[in-house]
TIVO-2410 file (N, C-alpha, C; in nm, 3 decimals):
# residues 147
REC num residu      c1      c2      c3 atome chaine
REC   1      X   0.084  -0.117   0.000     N      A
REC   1      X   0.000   0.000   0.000    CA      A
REC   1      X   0.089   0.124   0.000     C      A
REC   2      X   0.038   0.190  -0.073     N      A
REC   2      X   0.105   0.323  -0.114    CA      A
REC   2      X   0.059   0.456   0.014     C      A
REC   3      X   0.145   0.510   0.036     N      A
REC   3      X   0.149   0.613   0.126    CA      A
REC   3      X   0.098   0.770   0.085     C      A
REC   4      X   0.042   0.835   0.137     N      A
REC   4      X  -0.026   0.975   0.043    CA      A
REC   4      X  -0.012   1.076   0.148     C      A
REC   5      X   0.133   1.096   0.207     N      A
REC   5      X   0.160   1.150   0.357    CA      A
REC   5      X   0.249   1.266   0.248     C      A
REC   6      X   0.300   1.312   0.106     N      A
REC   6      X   0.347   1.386   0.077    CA      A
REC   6      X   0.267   1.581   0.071     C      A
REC   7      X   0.138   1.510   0.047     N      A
REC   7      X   0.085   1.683   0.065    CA      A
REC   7      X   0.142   1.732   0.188     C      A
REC   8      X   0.141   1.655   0.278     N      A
REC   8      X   0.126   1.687   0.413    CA      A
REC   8      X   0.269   1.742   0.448     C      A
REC   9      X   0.337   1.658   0.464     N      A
REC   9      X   0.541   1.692   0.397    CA      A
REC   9      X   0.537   1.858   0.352     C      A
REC  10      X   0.470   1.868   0.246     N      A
REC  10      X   0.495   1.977   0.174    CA      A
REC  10      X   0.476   2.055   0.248     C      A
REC  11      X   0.292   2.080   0.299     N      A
REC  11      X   0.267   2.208   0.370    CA      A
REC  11      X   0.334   2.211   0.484     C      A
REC  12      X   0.379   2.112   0.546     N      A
REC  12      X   0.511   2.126   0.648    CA      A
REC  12      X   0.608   2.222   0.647     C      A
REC  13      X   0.672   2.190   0.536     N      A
REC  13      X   0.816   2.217   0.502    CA      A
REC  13      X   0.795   2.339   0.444     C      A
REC  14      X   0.670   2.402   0.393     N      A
REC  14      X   0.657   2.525   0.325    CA      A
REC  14      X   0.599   2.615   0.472     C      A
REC  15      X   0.559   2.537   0.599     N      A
REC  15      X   0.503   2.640   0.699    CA      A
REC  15      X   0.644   2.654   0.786     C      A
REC  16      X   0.744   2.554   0.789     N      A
REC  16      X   0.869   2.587   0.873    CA      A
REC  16      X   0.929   2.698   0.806     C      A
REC  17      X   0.926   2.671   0.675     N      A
REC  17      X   1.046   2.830   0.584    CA      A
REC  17      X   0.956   2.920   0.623     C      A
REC  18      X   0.816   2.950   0.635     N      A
REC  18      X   0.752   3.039   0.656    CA      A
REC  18      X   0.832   3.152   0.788     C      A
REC  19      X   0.804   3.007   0.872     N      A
REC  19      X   0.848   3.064   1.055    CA      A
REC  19      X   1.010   3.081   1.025     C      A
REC  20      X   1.075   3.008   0.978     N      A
REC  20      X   1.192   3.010   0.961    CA      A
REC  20      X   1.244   3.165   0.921     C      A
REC  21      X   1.156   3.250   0.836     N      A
REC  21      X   1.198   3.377   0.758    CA      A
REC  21      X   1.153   3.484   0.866     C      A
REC  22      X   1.130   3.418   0.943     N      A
REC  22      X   1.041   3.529   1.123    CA      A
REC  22      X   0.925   3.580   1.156     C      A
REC  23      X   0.865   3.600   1.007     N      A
REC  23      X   0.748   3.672   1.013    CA      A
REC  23      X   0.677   3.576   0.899     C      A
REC  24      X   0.534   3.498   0.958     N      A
REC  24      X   0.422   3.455   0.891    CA      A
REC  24      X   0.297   3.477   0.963     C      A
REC  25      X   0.231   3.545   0.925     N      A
REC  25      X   0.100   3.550   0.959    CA      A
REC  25      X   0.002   3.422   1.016     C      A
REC  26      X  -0.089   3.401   1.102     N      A
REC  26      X  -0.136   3.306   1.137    CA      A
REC  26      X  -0.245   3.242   1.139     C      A
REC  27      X  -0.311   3.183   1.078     N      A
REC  27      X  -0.462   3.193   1.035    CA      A
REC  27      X  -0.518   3.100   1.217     C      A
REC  28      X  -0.457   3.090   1.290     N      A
REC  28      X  -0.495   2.998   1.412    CA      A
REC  28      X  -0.482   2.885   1.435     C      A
REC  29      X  -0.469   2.853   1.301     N      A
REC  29      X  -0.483   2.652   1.295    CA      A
REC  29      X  -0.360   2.605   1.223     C      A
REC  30      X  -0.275   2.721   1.199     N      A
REC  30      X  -0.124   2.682   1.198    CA      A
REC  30      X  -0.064   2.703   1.029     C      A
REC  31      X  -0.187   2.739   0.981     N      A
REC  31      X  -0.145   2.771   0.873    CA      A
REC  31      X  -0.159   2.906   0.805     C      A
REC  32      X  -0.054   2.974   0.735     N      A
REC  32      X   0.021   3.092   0.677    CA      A
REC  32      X  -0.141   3.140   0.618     C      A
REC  33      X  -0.175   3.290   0.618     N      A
REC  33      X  -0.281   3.333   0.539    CA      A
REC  33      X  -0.202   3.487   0.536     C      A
REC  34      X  -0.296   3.551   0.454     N      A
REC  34      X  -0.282   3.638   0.380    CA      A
REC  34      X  -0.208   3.800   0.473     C      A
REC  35      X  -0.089   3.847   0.438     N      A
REC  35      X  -0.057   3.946   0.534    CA      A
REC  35      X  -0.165   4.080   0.587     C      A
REC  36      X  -0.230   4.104   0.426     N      A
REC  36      X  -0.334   4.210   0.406    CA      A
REC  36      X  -0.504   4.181   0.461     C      A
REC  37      X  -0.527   4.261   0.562     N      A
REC  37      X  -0.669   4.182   0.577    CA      A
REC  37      X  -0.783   4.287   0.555     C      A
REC  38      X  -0.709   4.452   0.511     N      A
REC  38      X  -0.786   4.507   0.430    CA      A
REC  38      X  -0.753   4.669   0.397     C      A
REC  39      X  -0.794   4.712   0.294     N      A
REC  39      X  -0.701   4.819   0.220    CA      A
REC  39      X  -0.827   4.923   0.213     C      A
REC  40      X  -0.753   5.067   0.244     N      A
REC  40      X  -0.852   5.190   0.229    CA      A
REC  40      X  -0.768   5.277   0.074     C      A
REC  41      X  -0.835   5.303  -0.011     N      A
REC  41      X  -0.949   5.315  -0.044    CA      A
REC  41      X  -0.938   5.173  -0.092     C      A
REC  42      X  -1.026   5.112  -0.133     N      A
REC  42      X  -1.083   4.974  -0.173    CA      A
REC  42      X  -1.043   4.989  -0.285     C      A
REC  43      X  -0.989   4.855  -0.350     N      A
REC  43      X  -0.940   4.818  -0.508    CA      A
REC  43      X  -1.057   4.868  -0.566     C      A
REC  44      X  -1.034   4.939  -0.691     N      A
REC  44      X  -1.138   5.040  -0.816    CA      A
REC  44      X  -1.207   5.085  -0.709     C      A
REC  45      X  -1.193   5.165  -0.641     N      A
REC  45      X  -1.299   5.262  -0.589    CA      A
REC  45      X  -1.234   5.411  -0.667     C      A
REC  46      X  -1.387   5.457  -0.684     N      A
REC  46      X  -1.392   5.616  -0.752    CA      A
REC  46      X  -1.389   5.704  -0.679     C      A
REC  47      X  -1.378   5.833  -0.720     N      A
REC  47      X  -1.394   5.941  -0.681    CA      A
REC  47      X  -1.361   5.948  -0.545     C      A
REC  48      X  -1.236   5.889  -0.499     N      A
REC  48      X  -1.156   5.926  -0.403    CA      A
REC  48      X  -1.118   6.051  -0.350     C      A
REC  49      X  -1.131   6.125  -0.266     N      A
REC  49      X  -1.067   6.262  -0.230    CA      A
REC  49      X  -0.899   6.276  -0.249     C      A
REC  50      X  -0.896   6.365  -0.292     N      A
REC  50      X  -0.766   6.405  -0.370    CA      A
REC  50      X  -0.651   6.409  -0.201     C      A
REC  51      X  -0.721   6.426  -0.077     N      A
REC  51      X  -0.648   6.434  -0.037    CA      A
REC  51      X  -0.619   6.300   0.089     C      A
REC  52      X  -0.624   6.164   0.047     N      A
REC  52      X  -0.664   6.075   0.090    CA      A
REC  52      X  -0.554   6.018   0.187     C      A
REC  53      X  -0.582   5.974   0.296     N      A
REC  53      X  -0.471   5.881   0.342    CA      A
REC  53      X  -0.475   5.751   0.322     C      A
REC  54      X  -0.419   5.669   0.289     N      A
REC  54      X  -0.423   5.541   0.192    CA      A
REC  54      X  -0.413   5.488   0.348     C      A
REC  55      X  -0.504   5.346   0.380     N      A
REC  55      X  -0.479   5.293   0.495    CA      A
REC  55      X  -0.477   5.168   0.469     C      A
REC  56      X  -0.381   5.068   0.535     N      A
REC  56      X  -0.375   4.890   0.499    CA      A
REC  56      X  -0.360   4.861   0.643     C      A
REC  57      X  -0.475   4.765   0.696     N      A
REC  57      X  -0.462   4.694   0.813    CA      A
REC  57      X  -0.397   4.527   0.785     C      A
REC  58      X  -0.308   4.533   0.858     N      A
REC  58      X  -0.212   4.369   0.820    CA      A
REC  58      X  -0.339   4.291   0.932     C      A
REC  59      X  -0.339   4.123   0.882     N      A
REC  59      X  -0.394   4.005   0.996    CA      A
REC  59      X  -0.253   4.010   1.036     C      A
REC  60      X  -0.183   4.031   1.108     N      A
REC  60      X  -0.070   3.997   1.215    CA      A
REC  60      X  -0.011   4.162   1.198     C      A
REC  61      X   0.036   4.126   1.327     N      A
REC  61      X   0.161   4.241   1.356    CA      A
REC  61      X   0.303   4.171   1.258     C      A
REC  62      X   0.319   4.309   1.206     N      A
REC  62      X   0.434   4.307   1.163    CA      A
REC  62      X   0.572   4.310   1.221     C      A
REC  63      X   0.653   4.239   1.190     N      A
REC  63      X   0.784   4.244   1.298    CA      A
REC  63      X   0.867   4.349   1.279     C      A
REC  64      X   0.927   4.425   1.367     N      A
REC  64      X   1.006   4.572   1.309    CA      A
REC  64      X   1.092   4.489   1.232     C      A
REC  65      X   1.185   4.440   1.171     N      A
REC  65      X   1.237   4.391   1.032    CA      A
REC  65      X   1.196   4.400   0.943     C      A
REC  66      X   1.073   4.376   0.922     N      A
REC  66      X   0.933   4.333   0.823    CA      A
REC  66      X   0.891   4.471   0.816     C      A
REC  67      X   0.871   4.547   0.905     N      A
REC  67      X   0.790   4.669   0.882    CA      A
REC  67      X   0.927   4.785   0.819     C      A
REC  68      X   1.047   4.740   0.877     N      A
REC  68      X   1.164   4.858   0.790    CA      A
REC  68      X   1.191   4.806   0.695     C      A
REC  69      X   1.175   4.702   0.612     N      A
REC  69      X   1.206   4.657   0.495    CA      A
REC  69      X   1.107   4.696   0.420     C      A
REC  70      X   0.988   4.662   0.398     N      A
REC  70      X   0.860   4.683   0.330    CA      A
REC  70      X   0.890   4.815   0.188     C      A
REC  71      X   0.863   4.764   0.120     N      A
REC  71      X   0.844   4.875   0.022    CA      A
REC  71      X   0.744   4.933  -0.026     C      A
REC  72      X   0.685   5.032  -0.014     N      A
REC  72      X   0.536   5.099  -0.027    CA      A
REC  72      X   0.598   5.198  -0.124     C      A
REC  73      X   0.489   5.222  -0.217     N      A
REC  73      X   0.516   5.305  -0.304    CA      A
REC  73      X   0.319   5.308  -0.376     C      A
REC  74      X   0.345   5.464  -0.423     N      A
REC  74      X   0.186   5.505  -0.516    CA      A
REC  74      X   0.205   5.598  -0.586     C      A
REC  75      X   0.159   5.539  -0.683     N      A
REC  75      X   0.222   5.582  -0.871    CA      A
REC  75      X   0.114   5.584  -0.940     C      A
REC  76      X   0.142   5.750  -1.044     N      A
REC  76      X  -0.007   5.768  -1.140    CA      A
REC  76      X   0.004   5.720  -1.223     C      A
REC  77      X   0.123   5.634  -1.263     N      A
REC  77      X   0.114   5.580  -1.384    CA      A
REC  77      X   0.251   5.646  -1.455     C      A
REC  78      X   0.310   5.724  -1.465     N      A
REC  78      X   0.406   5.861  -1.485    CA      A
REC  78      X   0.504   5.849  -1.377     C      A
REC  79      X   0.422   5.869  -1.245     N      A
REC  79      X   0.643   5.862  -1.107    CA      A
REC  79      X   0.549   5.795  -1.033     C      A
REC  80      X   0.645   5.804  -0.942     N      A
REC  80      X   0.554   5.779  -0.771    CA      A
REC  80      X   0.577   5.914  -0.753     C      A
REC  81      X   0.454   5.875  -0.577     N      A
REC  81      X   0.387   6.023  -0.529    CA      A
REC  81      X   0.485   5.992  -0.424     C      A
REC  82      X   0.563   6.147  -0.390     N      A
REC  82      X   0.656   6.100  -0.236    CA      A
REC  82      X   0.552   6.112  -0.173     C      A
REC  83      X   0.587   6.061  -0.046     N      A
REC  83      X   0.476   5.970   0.078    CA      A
REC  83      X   0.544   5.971   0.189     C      A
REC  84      X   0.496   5.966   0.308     N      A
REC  84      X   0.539   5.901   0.451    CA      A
REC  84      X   0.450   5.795   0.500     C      A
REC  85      X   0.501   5.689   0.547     N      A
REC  85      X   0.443   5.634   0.637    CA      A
REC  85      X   0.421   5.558   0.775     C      A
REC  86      X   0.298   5.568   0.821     N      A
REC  86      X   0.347   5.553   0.993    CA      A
REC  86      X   0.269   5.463   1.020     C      A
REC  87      X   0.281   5.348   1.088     N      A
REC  87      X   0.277   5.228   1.155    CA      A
REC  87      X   0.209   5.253   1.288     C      A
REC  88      X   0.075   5.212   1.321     N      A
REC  88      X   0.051   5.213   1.446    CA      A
REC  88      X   0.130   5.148   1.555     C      A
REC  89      X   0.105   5.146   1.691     N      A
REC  89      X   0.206   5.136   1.791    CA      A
REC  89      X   0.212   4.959   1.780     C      A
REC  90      X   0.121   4.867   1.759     N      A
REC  90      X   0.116   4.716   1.722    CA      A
REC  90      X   0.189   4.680   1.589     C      A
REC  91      X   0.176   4.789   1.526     N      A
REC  91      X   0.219   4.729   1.376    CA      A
REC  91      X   0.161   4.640   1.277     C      A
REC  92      X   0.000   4.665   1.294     N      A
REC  92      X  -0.084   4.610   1.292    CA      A
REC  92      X  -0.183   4.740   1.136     C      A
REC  93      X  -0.082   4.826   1.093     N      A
REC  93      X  -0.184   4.898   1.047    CA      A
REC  93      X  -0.093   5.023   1.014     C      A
REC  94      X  -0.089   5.044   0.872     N      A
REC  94      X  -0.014   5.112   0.800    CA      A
REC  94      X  -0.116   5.281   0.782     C      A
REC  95      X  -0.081   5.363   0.761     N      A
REC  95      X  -0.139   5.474   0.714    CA      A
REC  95      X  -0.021   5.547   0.623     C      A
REC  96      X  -0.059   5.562   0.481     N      A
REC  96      X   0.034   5.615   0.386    CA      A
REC  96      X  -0.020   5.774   0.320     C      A
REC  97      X   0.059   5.870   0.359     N      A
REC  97      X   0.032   5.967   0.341    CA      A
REC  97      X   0.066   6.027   0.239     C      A
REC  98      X   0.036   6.121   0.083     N      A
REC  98      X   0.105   6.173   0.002    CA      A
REC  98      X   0.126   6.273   0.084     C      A
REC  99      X   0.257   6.331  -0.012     N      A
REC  99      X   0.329   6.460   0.063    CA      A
REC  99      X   0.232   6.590   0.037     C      A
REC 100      X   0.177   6.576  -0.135     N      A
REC 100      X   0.126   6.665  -0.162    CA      A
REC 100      X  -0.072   6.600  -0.208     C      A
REC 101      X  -0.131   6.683  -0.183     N      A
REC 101      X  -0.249   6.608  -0.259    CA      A
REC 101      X  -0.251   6.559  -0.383     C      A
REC 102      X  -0.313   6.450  -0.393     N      A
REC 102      X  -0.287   6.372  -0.561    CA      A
REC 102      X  -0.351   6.471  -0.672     C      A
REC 103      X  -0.388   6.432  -0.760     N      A
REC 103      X  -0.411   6.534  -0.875    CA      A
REC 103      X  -0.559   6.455  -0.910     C      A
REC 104      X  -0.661   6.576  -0.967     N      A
REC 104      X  -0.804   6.522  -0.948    CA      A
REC 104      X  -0.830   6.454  -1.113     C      A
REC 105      X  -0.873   6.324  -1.093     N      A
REC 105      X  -0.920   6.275  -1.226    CA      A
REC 105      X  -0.818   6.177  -1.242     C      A
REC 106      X  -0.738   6.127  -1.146     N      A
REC 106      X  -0.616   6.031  -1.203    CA      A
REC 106      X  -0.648   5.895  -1.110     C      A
REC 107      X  -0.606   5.770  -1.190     N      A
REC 107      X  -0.605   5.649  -1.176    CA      A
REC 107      X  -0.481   5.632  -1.041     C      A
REC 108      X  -0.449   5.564  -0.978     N      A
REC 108      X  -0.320   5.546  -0.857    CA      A
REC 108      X  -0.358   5.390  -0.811     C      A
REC 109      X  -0.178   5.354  -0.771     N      A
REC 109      X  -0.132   5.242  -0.826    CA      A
REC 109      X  -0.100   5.260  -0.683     C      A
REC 110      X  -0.117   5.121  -0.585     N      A
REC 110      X  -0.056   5.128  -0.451    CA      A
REC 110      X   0.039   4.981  -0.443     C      A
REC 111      X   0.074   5.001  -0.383     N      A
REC 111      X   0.178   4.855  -0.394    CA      A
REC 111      X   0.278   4.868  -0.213     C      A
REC 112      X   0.257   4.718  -0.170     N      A
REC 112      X   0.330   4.715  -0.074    CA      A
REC 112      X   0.350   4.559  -0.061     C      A
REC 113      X   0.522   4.571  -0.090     N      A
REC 113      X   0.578   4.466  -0.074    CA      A
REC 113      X   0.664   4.448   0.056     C      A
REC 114      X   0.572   4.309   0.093     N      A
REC 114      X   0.668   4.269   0.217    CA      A
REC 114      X   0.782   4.171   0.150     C      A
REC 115      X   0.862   4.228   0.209     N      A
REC 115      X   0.977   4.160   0.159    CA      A
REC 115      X   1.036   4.034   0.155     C      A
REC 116      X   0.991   3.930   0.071     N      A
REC 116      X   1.041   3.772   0.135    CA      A
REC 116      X   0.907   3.730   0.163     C      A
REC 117      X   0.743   3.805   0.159     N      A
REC 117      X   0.628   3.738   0.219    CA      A
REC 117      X   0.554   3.792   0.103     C      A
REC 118      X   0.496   3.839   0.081     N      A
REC 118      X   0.375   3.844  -0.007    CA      A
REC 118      X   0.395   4.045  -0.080     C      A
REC 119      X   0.353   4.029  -0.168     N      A
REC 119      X   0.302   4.199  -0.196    CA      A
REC 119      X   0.148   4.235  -0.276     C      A
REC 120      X   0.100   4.308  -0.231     N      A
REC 120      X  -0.050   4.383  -0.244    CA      A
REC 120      X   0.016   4.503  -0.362     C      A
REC 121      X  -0.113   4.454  -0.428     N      A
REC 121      X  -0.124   4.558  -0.537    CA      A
REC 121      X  -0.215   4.640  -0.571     C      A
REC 122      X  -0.311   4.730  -0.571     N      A
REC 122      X  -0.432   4.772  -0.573    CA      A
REC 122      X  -0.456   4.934  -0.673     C      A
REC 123      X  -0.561   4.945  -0.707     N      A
REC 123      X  -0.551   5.063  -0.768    CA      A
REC 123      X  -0.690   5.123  -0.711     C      A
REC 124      X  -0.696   5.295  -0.762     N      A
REC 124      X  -0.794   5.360  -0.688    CA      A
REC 124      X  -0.812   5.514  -0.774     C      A
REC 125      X  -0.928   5.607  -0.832     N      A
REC 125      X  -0.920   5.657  -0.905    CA      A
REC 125      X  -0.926   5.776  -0.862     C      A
REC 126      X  -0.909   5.910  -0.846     N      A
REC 126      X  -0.940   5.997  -0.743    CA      A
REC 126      X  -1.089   6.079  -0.789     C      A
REC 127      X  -1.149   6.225  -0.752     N      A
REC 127      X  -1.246   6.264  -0.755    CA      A
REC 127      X  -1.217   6.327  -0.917     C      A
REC 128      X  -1.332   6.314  -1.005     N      A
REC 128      X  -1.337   6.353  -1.094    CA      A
REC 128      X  -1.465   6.459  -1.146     C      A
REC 129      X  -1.518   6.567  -1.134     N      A
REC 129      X  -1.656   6.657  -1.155    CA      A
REC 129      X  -1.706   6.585  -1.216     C      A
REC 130      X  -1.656   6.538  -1.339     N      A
REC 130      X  -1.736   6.488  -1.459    CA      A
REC 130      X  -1.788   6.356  -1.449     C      A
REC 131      X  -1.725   6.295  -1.358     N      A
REC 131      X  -1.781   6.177  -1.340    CA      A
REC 131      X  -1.848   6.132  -1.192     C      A
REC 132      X  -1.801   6.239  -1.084     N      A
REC 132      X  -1.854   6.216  -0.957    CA      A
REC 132      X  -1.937   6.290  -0.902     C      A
REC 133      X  -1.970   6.408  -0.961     N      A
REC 133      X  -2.068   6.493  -0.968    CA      A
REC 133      X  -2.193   6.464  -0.861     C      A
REC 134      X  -2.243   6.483  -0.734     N      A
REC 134      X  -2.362   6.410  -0.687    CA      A
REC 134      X  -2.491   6.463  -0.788     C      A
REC 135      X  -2.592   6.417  -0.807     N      A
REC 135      X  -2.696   6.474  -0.896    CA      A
REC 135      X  -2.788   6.600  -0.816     C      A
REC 136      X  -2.792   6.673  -0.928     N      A
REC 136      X  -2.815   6.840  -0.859    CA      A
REC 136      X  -2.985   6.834  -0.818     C      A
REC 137      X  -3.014   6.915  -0.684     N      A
REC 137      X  -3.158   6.962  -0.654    CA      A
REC 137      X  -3.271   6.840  -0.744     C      A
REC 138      X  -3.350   6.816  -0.680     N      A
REC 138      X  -3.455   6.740  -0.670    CA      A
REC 138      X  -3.501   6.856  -0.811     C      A
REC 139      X  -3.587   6.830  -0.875     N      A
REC 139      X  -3.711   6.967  -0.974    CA      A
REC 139      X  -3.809   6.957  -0.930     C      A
REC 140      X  -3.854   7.048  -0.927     N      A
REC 140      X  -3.969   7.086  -0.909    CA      A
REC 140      X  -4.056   7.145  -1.001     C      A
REC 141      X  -4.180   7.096  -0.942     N      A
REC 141      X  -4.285   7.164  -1.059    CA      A
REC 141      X  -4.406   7.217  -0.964     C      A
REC 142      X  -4.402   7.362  -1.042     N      A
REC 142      X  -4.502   7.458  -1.010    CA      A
REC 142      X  -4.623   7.445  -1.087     C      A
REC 143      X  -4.748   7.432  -1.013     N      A
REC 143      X  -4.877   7.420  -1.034    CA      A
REC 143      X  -4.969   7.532  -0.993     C      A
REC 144      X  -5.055   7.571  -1.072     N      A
REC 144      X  -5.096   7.702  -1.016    CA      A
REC 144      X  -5.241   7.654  -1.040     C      A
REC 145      X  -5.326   7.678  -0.899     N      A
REC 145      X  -5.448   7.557  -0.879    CA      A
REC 145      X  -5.538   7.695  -0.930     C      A
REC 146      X  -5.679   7.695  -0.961     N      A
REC 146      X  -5.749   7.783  -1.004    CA      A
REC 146      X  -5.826   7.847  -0.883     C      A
REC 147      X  -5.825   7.953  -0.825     N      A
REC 147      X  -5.935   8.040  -0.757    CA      A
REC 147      X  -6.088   7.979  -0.743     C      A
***
């Protein structure tokens, strides 16, 4: 009888390099899940405010190694936008700031690579008149009843 103990081997040996590299996220039951567990503004969301703080909450704390390595960057397509960003006191939750407000009507490219673990890619469009416009005053209609 043949043995079928190799899946098992694998996800082993792929959850030790995990722990082995210092930082893996933990889904509870011992196995590696996703670093990102959710991104502001939301992938294709419109009419973003030009002057937005981009926010990514990690499922795990990040390890200060992990969090000074990381490469974050947000690009119109043309450069990146210079940025700062600051790490809550857990490390649990990124907030990425442009230096200057983005420019209104443009597509933006977010990207944050953990280094050695996974990288998020997302895009987001900012406020555009022509297309985000809320719809103007209700109309009205005047009726003039008879005496």
């Amino acid at each position: 009888m043949t043995s079928n103990r190799f899946p098992y081997i694998t996800a082993g040996l792929l959850l030790l390099l995990c722990f082995a590299l210092t930082a893996c996220p933990d889904g509870g039951n011992g196995e590696p899940v996703s670093w990102f567990s959710s991104v502001y503004p939301l992938d294709g969301a419109t009419c973003t405010p030009v002057d937005v703080q981009v926010k990514v909450v990690f499922s795990d704390a990040l390890t200060q190694a992990l969090a000074d390595t990381a490469k974050i960057t947000l690009s119109d397509g043309a450069a990146n936008v210079p940025l700062s960003v600051v790490y809550n006191d857990a490390k649990t939750e990124a907030t990425i700031s442009p230096s200057t407000a983005l420019e209104f009507g443009k597509t933006y490219t977010a990207t944050i690579e953990l280094v050695g673990q996974e990288t998020k890619i997302w895009t987001f469009s900012t406020f555009d008149a022509a297309a985000c416009d809320p719809p103007g005053p209700p109309t009205t209609t005047t009726t003039t009843l008879p005496k």
